[in-house]
C-alpha positions in Angstrom: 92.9 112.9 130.7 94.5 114.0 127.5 94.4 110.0 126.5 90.5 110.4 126.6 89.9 113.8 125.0 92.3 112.5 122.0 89.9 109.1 121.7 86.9 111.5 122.3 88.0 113.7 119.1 89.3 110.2 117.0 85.2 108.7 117.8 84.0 111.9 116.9 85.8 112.0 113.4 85.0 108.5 112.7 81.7 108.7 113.3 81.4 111.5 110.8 83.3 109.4 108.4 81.1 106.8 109.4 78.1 108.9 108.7 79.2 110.1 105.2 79.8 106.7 104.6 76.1 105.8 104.7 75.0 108.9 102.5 77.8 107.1 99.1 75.6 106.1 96.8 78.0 105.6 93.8 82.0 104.9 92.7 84.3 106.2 91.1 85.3 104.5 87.8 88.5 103.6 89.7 86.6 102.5 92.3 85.1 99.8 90.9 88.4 98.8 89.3 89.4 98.0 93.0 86.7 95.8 93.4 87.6 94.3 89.6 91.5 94.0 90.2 91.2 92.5 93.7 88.2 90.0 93.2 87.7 89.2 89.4 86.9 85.6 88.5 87.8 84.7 84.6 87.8 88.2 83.4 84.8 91.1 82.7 84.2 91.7 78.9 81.4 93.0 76.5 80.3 90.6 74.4 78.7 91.8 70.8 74.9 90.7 70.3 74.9 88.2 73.2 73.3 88.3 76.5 75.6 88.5 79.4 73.3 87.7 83.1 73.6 89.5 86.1 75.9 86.3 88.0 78.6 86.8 85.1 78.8 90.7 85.9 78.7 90.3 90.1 81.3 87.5 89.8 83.9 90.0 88.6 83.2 92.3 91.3 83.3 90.5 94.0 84.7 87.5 96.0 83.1 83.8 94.2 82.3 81.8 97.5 85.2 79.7 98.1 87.6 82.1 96.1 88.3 84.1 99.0 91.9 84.7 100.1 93.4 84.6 96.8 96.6 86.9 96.9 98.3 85.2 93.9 95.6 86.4 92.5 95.4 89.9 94.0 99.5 90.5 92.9 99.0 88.8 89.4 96.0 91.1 88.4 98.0 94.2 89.7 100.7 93.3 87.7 99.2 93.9 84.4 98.5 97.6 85.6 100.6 99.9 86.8 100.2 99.9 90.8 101.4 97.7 93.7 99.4 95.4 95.6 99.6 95.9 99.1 96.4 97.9 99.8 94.8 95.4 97.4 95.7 92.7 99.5 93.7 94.7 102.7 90.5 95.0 100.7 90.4 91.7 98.8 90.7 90.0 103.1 87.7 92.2 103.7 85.9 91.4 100.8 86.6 87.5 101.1 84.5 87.9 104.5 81.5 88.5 102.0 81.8 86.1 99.7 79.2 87.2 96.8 78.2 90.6 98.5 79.3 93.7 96.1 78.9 96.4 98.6 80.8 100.0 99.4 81.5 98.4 103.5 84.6 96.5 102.8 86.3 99.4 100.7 85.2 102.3 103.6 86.0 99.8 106.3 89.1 99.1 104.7 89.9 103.3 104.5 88.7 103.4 108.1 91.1 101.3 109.5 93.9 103.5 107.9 92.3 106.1 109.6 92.9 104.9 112.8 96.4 104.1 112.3 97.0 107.4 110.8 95.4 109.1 113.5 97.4 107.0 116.0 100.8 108.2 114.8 99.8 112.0 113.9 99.4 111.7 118.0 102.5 110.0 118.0 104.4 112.3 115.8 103.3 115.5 117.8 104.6 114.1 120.8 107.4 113.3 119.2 107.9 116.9 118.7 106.7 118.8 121.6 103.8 119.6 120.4 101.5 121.9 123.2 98.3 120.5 124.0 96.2 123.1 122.5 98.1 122.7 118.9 97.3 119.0 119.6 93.6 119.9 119.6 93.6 121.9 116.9 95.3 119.3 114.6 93.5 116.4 115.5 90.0 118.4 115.2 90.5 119.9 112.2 92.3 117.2 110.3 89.4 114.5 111.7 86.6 116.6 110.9 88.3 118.1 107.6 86.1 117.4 104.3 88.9 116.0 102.7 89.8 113.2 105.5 86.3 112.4 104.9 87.0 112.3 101.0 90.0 109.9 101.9 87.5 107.5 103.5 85.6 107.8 101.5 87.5 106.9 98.4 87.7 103.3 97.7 91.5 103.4 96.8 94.9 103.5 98.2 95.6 106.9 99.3 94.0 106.6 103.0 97.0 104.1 103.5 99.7 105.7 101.5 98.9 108.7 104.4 99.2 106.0 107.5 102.6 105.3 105.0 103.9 109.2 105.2 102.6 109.5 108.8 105.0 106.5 109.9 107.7 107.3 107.6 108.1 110.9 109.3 107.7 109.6 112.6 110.0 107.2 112.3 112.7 109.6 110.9 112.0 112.7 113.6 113.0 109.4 116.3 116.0 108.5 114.3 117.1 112.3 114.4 115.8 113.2 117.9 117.3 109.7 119.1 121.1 109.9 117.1 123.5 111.3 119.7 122.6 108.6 122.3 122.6 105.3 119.9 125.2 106.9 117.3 127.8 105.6 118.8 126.3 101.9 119.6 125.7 100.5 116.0 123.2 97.7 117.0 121.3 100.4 118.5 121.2 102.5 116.0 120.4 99.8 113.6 118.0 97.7 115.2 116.2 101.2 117.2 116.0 103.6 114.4 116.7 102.2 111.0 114.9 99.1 111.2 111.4 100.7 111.6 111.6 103.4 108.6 112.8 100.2 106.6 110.0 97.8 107.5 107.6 101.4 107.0 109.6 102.0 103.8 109.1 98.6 102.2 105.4 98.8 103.0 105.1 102.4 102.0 106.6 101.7 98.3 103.9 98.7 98.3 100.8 101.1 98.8 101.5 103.3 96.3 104.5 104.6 94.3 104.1 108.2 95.1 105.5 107.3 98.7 108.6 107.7 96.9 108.4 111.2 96.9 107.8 111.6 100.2 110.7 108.8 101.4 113.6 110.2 99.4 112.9 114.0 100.1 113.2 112.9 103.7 115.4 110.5 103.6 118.0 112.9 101.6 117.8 115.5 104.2 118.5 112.3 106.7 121.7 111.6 105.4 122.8 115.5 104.8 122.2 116.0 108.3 124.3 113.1 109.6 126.9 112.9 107.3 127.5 117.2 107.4 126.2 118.2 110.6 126.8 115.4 112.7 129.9 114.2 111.3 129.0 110.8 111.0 130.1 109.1 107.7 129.3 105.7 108.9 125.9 105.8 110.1 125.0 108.1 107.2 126.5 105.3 104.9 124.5 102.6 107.1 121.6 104.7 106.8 121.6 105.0 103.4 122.5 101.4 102.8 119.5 100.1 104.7 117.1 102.8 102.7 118.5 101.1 99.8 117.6 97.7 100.5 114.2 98.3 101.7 113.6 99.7 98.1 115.4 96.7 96.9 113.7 94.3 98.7 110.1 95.5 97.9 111.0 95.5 94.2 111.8 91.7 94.7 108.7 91.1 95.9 107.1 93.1 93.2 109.1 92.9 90.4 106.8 94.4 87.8 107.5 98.1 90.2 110.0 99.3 87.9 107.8 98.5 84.6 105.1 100.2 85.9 107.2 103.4 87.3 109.2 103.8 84.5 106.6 102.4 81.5 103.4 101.6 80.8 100.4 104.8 80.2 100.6 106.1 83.8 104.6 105.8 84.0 105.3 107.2 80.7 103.1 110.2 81.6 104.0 111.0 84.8 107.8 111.1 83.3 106.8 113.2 81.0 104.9 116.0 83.1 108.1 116.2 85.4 110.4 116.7 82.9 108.2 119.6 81.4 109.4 122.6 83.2 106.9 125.2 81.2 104.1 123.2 83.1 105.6 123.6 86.9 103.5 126.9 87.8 100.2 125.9 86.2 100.4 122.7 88.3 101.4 123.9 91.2 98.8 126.4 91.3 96.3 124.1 90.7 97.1 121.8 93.7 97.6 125.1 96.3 94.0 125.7 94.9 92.4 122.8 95.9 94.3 122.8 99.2 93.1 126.1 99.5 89.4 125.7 98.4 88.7 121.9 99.3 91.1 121.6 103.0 90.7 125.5 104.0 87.5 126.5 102.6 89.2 129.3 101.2 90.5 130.2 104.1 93.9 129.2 103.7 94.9 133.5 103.4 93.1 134.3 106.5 95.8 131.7 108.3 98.8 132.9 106.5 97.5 136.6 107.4 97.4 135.8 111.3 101.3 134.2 111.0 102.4 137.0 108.7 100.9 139.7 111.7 102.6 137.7 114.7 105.7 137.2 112.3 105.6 141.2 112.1 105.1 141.6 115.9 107.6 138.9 117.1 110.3 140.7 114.4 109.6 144.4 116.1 109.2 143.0 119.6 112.0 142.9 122.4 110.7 139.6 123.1 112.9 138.1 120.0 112.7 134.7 121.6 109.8 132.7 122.3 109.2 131.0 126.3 111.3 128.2 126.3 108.7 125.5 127.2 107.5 126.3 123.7 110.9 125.7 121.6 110.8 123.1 119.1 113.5 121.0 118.2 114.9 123.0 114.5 116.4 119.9 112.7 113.3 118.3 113.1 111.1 120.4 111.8 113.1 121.8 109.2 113.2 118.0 107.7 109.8 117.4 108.0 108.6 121.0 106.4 111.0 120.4 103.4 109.8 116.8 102.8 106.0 117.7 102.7 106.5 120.4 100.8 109.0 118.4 98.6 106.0 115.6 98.8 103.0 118.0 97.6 105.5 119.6 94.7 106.7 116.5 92.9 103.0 115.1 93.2 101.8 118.2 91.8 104.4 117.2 88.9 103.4 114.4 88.4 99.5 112.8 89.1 96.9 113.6 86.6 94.6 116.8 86.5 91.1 115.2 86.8 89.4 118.4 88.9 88.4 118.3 92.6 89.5 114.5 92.3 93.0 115.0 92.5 93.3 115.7 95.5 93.3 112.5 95.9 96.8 112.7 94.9 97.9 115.3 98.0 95.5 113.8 100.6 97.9 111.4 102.2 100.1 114.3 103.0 97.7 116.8 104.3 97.6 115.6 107.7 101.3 116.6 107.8 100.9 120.1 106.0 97.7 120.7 108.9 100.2 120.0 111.1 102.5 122.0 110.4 100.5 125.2 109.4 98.9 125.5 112.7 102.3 124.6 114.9 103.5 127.5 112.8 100.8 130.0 113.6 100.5 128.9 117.0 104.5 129.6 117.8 104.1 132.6 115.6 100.9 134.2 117.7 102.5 132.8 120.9 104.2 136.2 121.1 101.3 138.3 121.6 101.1 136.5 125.1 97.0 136.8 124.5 95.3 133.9 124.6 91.9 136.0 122.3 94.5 135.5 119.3 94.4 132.3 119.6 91.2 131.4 120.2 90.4 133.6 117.3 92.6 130.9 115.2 90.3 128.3 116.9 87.1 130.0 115.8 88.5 130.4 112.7 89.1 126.9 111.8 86.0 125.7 113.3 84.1 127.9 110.7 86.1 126.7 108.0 85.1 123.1 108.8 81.1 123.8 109.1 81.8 126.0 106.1 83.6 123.2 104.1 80.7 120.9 105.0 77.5 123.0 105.4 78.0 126.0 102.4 80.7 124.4 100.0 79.7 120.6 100.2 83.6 119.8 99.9 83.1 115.9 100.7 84.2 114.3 97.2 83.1 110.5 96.2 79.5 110.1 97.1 78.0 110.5 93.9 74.2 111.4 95.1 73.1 111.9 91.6 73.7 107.5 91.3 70.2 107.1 93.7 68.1 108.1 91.4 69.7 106.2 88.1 69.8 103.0 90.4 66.3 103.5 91.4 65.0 103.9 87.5 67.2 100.8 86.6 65.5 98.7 89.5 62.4 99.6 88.8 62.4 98.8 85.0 64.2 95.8 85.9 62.0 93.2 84.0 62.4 95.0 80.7 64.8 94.4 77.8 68.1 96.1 78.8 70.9 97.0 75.8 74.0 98.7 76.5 75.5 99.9 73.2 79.5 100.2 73.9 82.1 102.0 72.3 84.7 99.2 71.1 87.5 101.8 71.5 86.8 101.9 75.1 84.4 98.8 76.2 86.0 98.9 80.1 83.8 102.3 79.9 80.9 99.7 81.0 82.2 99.5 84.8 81.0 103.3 84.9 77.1 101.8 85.0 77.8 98.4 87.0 75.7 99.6 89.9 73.2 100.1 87.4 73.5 96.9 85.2 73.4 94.6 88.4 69.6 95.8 88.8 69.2 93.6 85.7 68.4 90.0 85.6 70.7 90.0 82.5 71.8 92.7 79.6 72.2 92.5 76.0 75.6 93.9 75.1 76.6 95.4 71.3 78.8 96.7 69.6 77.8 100.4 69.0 80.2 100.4 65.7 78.8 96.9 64.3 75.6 97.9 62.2 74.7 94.3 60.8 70.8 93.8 61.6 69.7 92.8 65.4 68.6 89.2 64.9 68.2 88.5 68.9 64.2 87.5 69.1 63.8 88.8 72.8 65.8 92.5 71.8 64.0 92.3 68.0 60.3 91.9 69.9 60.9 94.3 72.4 58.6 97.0 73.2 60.5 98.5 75.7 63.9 98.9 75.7 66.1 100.5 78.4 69.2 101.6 76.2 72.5 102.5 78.0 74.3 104.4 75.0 77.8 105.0 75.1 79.5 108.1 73.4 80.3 107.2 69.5 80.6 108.6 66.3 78.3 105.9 65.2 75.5 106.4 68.0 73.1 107.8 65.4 73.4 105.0 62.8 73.3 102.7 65.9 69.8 104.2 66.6 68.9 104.1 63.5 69.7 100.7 63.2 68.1 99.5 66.5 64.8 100.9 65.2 64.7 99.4 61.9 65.9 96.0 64.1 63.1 96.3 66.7 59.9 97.0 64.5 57.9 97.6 68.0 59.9 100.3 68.7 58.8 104.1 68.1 60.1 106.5 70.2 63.0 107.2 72.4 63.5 109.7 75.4 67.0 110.7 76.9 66.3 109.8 81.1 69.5 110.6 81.8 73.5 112.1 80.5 76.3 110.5 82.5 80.1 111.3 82.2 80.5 109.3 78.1 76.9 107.8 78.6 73.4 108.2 78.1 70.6 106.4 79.5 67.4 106.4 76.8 63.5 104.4 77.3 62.8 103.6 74.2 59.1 102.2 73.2 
């Protein structure tokens, strides 16, 4: 029975993923540097005062027939940035089963599939720890339905797998611990039962994304304190820690630009730096409990904490001191895995940019784990009231926070409705001239309108800082022009110059302002 309900609730979820899915109209800048990184052909770029068609532009974002399959590729590419290439592997398969196609369904088929597999072990992992039915429930619904599980599908990047990554990586440890007195003493056991799967998780894990680390050593730490101090069990913690070691190791081998790109390059240099600043700690944390607060609880994140804080007052002045002992929960267990989430969403909060609502990209492989435990906690807390209206009152509660998250706040990040209509206007002024005046300081700005440039049977690029004349006799004759302006200090004597170029031209209109662009007809 309980097999069913949990597939019922895992349908249910994905549907609504599946749902949202249809209504994305847009991506991310990052987003289409997923497609770029995992399917590029000889390289995008802006040419100045040349014509660059439609072919040359869908070729970079996705698979050339019979270029499919090409993870030499895939790792080489990802080496020049700054993140592994395992999740670029997954989408780059998917996308070599559409050769030419550039379409959102291999990156949120690609996120759904995590999904799954994260869902899979969350069950897992609360069996693992006793978890009661009814706190299974709750998890599952809320985290399934939550805005920002949607968000993570929603997202064509790495983070829906980096949270499979933590999922596994605590599940595997809470077995380790909960399975330690009976294979301590047998070594193969021990090694081939319990270490072996957080390495082969481990090694993955780093490969998703870097920020697994977190997560792996703030666990794995506690790990080795509790065996080698509380268990008194030098050589398994040494074995332990050996075979952490070489997972890391052997991952780096297989990637060797990983250090390069923790350690240097624009996103490892500044992450260094915003850990080492202490004076930024509280304004960063505060910023991430926000969005947890606002984007995962609807704001509603005080209302929980209330109900444990009144249960924790009533089970401190009650005689009942203890809870019923089918509802103990093993302490070393959870005492690991509440310190390495927490640990998790700190250092992150250290560390990844401050880019709005779309950091929490950032803490969204993790807040399947801090659901969890927030309502395990208020359930055990409220348990002592021995009233089952409390806790259906912390059922109702979190089923208006979900309808409120989706309904009221419209918390579901990465849809980008406001792309419809620009897409619309590009295709239907597809048979006039189209310019796009770039910035030279930041050409890779052009991915930003790629949806909208493939609408386009070709597009005349320039240099927005190169004034010489317009000599191109199809741009020069225009009478139309559809001009996708980038921000500039130059952008007016651009104009300027594009109207003394283009002697049919008289007039221009703004259509529409985009993050560093503007869209302008000009006739």
């Amino acid at each position: 029975m309980k097999k069913y309900l949990f597939s019922a609730i895992f349908v249910v979820s994905l549907i609504l993923s599946i749902f949202y899915g249809t209504q994305k109209a847009g991506f991310h800048e990052d987003e289409y540097y997923t497609y770029y990184s995992s399917n590029r052909s000889i390289g995008l770029f802006q040419p100045d005062r040349e014509w660059q068609d439609r072919q040359a532009i869908l070729d970079e974002f996705a698979v050339k027939p019979g270029e499919g399959f090409n993870y030499k590729m895939v790792k080489l590419v990802q080496s020049w940035d700054v993140h592994p290439p395992f999740y670029y592997y997954l989408f780059h398969t998917l996308c070599s089963f559409v050769p030419g196609q550039f379409t959102k369904w291999p990156g949120l088929i690609t996120n759904y599939l995590a999904f799954a597999v994260a869902f899979l072990l969350l069950c897992l992992l609360m069996e693992r720890l006793k978890v009661p039915l009814v706190v299974e429930i709750m998890v599952l619904l809320f985290w399934g339905l939550n805005p920002q599980t949607v968000s993570c599908n929603m997202l064509i990047r790495m983070y829906a797998w980096l949270g499979a990554a933590l999922i596994a990586c605590a599940l595997f440890h809470i077995k380790l611990i909960q399975d330690f007195d009976n294979n301590s003493l047998e070594l193969k056991d021990f090694v081939l039962k319990s270490l072996l799967p957080i390495m082969v998780t481990s090694y993955i894990g780093f490969l998703v994304q870097y920020f697994y680390i977190f997560f792996f050593v703030s666990i794995g730490f506690l790990t080795t304190v509790w065996i080698v101090f509380f268990k008194k069990d030098i050589r398994n913690g040494l074995i332990y820690v050996a075979g952490c070691a070489v997972s890391l190791g052997l991952a780096v081998v297989t990637y060797p630009a990983a250090p390069r790109h923790m350690f240097g390059g624009y996103r490892g240099g500044d992450a260094s730096g915003s850990f080492f600043d202490i004076a930024n700690t509280w304004m960063r944390v505060s910023f991430f409990t926000g969005l947890l607060n606002d984007y995962v609880f609807a704001g509603g994140l005080l209302i929980i904490l209330l109900l444990i804080f009144m249960g924790l007052l009533l089970k401190i002045t009650s005689r009942k001191r203890k809870i019923r002992e089918g509802g103990k929960l093993p302490r070393p267990e959870i005492v690991m895995l509440t310190l390495a989430s927490v640990g998790y969403f700190l250092l992150t909060s250290k560390t990844a940019l401050l880019v709005g609502s779309a950091s929490n990209r950032y803490e969204m492989p993790v807040y399947p784990l801090l659901i969890l435990l927030i309502l395990m906690d208020a359930y055990y807390v409220l348990e002592v009231m021995e009233n089952k209206v409390v806790l259906y009152a912390l059922a109702a509660v979190l089923a208006a926070l979900i309808l409120k998250g989706h309904i009221n706040d419209k918390r579901v990040l990465f849809l980008y409705p406001e792309d419809t209509k620009k897409i619309e206007y590009a295709a239907a002024n597809s048979n006039e001239v189209a310019v796009v005046m770039f910035n030279p300081s930041t050409p890779q700005n052009v991915w930003r309108l790629t949806d909208e440039l493939l609408e386009y049977p070709k597009v005349f690029y320039m240099d927005e800082e190169n004034l010489e004349k317009i000599t191109d006799s199809e741009v020069a004759g225009a009478d139309k022009i559809i001009l996708y302006a980038a921000d500039d200090d130059f952008q007016e004597k651009a104009f300027e110059n594009l109207f003394e170029s283009c002697k049919g031209l008289r007039s221009m209109e703004d259509v529409f302002t985009e993050d560093m662009w503007t869209v302008y007809e000009v006739k």
